[in-house]
ZAMARGU-4260 file (C-alpha; in steps of 0.2 Angstrom, whole numbers, plus 5000, padded with zeros to 4 digits):
<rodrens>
0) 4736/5186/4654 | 4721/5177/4647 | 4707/5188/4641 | 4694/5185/4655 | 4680/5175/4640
5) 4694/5166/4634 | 4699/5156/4651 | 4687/5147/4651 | 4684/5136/4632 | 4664/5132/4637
10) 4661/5148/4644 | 4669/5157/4626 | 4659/5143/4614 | 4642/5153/4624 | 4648/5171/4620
15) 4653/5166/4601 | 4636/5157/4599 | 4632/5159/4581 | 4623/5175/4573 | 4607/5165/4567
20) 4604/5161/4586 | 4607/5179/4591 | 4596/5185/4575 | 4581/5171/4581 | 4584/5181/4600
25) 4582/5198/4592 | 4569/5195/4583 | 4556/5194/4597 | 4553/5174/4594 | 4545/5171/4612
30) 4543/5150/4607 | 4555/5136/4601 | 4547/5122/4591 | 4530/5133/4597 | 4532/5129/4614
35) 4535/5146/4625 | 4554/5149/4630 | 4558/5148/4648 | 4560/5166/4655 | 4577/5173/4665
40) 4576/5190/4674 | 4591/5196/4676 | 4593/5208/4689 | 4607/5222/4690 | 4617/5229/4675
45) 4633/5230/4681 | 4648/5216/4679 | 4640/5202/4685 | 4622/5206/4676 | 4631/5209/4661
50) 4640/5192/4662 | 4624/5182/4665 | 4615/5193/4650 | 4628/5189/4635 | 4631/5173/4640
55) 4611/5170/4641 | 4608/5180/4626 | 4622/5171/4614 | 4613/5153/4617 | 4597/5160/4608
60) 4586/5148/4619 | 4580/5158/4632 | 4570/5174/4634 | 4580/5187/4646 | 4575/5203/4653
65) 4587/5213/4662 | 4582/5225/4675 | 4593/5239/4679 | 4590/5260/4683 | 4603/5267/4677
70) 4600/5273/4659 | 4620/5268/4656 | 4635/5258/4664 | 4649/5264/4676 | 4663/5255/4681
75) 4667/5255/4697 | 4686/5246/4694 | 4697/5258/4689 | 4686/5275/4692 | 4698/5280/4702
80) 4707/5288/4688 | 4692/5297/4687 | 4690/5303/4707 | 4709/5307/4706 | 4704/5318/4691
85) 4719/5307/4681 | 4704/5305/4666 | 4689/5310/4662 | 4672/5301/4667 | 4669/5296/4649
90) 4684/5283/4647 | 4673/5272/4662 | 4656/5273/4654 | 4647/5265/4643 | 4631/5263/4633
95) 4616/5247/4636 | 4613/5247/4618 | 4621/5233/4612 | 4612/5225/4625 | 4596/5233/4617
100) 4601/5228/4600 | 4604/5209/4605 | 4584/5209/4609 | 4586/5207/4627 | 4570/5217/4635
105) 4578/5233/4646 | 4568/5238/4662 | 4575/5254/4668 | 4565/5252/4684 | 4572/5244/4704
110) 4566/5230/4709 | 4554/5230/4725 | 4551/5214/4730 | 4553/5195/4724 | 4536/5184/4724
115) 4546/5167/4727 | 4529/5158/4729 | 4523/5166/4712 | 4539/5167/4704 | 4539/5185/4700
120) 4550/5202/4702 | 4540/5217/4706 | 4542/5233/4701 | 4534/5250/4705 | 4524/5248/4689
125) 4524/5229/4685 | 4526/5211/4690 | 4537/5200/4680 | 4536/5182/4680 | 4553/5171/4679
130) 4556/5153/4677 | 4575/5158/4683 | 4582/5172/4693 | 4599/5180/4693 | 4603/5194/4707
135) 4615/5204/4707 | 4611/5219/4715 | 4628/5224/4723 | 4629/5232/4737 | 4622/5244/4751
140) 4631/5251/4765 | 4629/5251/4784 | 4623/5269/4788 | 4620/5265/4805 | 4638/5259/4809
145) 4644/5278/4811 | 4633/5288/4821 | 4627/5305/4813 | 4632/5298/4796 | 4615/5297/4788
150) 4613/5316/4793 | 4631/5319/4786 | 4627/5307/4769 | 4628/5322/4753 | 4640/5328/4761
155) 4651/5313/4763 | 4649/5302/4748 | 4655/5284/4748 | 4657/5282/4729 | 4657/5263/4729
160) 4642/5260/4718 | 4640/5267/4699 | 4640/5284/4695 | 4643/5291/4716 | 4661/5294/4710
165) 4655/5310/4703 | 4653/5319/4719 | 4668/5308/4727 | 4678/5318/4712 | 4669/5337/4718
170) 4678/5333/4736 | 4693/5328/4730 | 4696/5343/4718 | 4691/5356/4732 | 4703/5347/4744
175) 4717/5348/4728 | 4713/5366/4726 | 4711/5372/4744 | 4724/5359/4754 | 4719/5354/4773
180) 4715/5336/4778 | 4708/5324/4768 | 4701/5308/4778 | 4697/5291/4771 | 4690/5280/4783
185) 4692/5259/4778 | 4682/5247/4787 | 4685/5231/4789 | 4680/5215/4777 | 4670/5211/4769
190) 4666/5226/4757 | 4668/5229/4739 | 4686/5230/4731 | 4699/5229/4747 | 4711/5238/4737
195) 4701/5254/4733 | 4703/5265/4749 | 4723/5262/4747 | 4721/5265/4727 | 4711/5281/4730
200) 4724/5287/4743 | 4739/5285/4730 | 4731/5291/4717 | 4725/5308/4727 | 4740/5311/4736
205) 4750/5310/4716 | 4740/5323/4711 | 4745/5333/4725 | 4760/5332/4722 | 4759/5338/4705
210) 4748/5353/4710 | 4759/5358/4724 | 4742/5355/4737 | 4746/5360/4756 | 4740/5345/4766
215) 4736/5327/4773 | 4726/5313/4769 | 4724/5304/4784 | 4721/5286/4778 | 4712/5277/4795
220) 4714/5260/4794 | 4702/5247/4803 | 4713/5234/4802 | 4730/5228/4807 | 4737/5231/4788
225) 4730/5234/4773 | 4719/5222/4764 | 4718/5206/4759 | 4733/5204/4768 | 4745/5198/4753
230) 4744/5214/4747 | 4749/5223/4762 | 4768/5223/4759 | 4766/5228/4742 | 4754/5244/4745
235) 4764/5248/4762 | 4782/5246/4750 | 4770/5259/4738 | 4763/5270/4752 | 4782/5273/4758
240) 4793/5274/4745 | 4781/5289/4735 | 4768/5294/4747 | 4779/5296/4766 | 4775/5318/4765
245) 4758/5314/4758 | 4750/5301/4768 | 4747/5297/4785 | 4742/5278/4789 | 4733/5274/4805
250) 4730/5255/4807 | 4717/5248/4819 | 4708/5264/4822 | 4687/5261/4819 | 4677/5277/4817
255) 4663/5278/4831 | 4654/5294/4823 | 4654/5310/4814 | 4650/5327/4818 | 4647/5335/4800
260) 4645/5353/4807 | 4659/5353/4816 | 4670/5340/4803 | 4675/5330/4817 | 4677/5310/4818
265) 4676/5300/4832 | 4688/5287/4834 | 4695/5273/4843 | 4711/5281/4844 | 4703/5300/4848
270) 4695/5314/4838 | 4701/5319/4822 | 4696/5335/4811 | 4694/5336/4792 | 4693/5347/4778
275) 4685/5333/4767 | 4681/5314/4770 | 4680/5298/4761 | 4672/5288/4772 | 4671/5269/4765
280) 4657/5260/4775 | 4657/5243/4780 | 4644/5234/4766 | 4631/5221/4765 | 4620/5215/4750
285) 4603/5227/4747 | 4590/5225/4756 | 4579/5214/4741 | 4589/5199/4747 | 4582/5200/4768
290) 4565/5204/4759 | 4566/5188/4748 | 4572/5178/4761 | 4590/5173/4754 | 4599/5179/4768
295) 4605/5192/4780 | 4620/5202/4778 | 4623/5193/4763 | 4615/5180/4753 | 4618/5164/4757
300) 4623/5156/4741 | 4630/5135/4735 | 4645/5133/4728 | 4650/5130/4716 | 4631/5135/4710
305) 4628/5150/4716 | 4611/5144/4719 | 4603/5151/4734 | 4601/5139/4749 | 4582/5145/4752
310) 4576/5143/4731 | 4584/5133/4718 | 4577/5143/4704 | 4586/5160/4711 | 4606/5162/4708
315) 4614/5177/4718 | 4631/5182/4712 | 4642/5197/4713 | 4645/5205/4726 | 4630/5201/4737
320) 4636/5184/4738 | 4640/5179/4755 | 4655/5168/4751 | 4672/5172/4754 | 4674/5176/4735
325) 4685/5192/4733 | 4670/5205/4731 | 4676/5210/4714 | 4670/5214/4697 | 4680/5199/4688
330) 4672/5188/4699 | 4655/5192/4698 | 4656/5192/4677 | 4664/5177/4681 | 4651/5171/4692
335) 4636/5179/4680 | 4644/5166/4665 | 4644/5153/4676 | 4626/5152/4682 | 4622/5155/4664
340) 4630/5141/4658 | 4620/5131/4673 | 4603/5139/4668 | 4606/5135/4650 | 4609/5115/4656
345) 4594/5115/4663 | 4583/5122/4649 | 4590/5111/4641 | 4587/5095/4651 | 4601/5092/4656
350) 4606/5085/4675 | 4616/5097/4684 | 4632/5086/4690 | 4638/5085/4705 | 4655/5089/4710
355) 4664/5072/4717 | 4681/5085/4721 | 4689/5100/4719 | 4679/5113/4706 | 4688/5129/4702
360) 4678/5143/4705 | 4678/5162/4695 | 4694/5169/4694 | 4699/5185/4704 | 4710/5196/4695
365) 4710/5215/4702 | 4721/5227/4701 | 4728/5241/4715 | 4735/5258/4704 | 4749/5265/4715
370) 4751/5278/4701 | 4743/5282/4687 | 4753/5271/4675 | 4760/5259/4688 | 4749/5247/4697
375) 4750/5229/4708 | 4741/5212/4701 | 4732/5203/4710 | 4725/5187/4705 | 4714/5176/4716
380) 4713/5158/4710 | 4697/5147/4720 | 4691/5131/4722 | 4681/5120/4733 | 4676/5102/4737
385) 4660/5097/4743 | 4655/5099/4761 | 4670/5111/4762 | 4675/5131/4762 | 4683/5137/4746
390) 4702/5138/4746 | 4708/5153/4739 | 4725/5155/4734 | 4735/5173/4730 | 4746/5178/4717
395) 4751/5196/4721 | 4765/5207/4711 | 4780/5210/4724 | 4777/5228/4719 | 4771/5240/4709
400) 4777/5241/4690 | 4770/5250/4674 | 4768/5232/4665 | 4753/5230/4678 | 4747/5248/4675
405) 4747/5245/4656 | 4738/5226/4659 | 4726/5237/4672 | 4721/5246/4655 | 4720/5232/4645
410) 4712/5221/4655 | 4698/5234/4658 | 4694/5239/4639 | 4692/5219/4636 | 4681/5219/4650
415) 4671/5231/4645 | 4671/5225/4628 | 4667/5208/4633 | 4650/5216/4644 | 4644/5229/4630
420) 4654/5230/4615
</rodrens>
């Protein structure tokens, strides 16, 4: 398997730009040639951020802020280690200072609202003016599509953002301590990561077995067959083989509400009771983008651009992005590369060209643990033509196998290397 900067040759010449353009970036230089340099806001620090940021910050021609609350980075991919209590919560963070150190101003602040008409992001304390905008704010979920959730929302963490997973990992190890029934709710697409809730499942119900817990997890299943549907044979192979006294799968069951006192779900298939409960919401993209006018549930986005429909100057990517991209984080520091290659071009006077046929889109690689050590690829190759949807094409292991766990590893230490090392 490629490393994911090394797939693409014009993507790895912007993130091995040389150290006089990174030292003319660091040192504060706001002009080029005493003209002012063009000013991207970045906004989100996670996969897709960071991928916009270092490829922005290698060319040495723009000025780029990055605004982000979080004091450090989480991964979300492969924290479920972490929930199941496999590893510690340190093997999945990491610091920003390398992005510090590469001069990049840091706003630890949200993001309240986008002045399109000004061309400014506005924070509780500031307003900051952009020539070009990258969103990537991920994801917010859709409280109101289980009644009595948003009464029953400390106790029932989701864990799908960064740094949630802590109070996801509380339930779990009460559940492994004490046994009982151990709920985990999947809606249906699209929502970040498919292959979590199965993931989380597996990787719960192995630690049960080697603690000895007495109990369920009760995996409820709003759809047919786990998904995206080429990985269903594989994870339900997976499921059966090691997980048959540890897991019970219910398929096409959507939870209608949830009673936190009494720790009852209401279901399409009938009531079902709880000891603890990991229910995954359905998703849509935070509520900056209806405020900005980019969308609804999702932003609408152009491919192959990722350009918004409603303002050429504002890219959204990751997982906000209402395209049928998988929701991933290889995707979106795919995508976050991509648009900075196209803002760059344009700094730079070039014309953007325009596609005449097929254009490959980021590549989707993901992986599902089954175990600890053993895990199933997934890679998702894209593409599309003008005028048309993107095709999307699956290449799914036929099971799970250690060599994917030990690539599941790897893949995620050059990740992370390739965001903030």
């Amino acid at each position: 398997m490629q490393h994911p900067v090394t797939s693409h040759p014009n993507r790895r010449h912007l993130l091995q730009a040389t150290a006089a353009g990174v030292a003319v970036l660091a040192s504060g230089c706001a002009s080029i040639g005493g003209q002012a340099r063009p000013q991207v806001v970045v906004v989100g620090g996670g996969w897709g951020g960071l991928g916009a940021v270092r490829a922005l910050v290698a060319a040495g021609t723009v000025d780029v802020t990055l605004i982000e609350p979080n004091e450090a980075f989480m991964s979300c991919p492969l924290s479920a280690h972490f929930i199941a209590g496999h590893q510690p919560a340190s093997d999945f963070q990491r610091s920003y200072a390398r992005i510090d150190q590469l001069g990049v101003r840091r706003v630890r602040e949200r993001v309240t609202a986008i002045d399109r008409d000004k061309r400014e992001v506005v924070t509780a304390t500031q307003r900051l003016r952009y020539d070009h905008l990258v969103l990537s704010p991920g994801v917010d979920y859709m409280e109101e599509s289980i009644q009595g959730y948003s009464a029953a929302r400390a106790q029932l963490p989701v864990g799908f953002r960064a740094f949630e997973q802590m109070a996801v990992r509380q339930q779990v190890d009460e559940f492994l301590e004490k046994g009982g029934r151990f709920v985990i709710g999947v809606p249906k697409p699209p929502y970040r990561c498919p292959p979590a809730p199965y993931e989380r499942a597996f990787l719960i119900a192995e630690r049960m077995k080697e603690r000895g817990t007495k109990g369920k997890i009760v995996l409820i299943d709003a759809n047919p067959a786990p998904m995206p549907a080429p990985i269903a044979k594989p994870i339900l192979a997976g499921m059966k083989a090691l997980y048959a006294d540890q897991i019970e799968y219910q398929t096409d069951v959507e939870i209608k509400s949830v009673d936190i006192g009494s720790k009852r779900l209401a279901t399409s298939a009938g009531d079902i009771s709880f000891s603890q409960a990991n229910l995954v919401l359905p998703m849509r993209a935070p509520a900056l983008i209806r405020q900005a006018g980019l969308g609804e549930r999702w932003a609408a986005v152009k491919l192959p651009s990722f350009q918004t429909q409603a303002d050429e100057r504002i890219y959204v990517i990751g997982d906000a992005q209402g395209t049928p991209l998988p929701k991933s984080g290889h995707v979106a520091f795919g995508s976050g590369q991509q648009v900075a290659e196209d803002i760059l071009a344009t700094v730079a006077g070039k014309p953007a060209a325009k596609p005449a046929g097929e254009v490959d889109l980021p590549l989707g690689i993901c992986w599902a643990n089954v175990t600890h050590t053993e895990a199933i690829n997934i890679n998702v190759r894209s593409s599309v033509e003008p005028g048309q949807p993107p095709k999307l094409k699956f290449t799914v292991d036929p099971a799970h196998n250690a060599r994917s766990g030990a690539g599941a590893r790897s893949w995620g230490d050059g990740m992370w290397k390739a965001m903030l090392g």
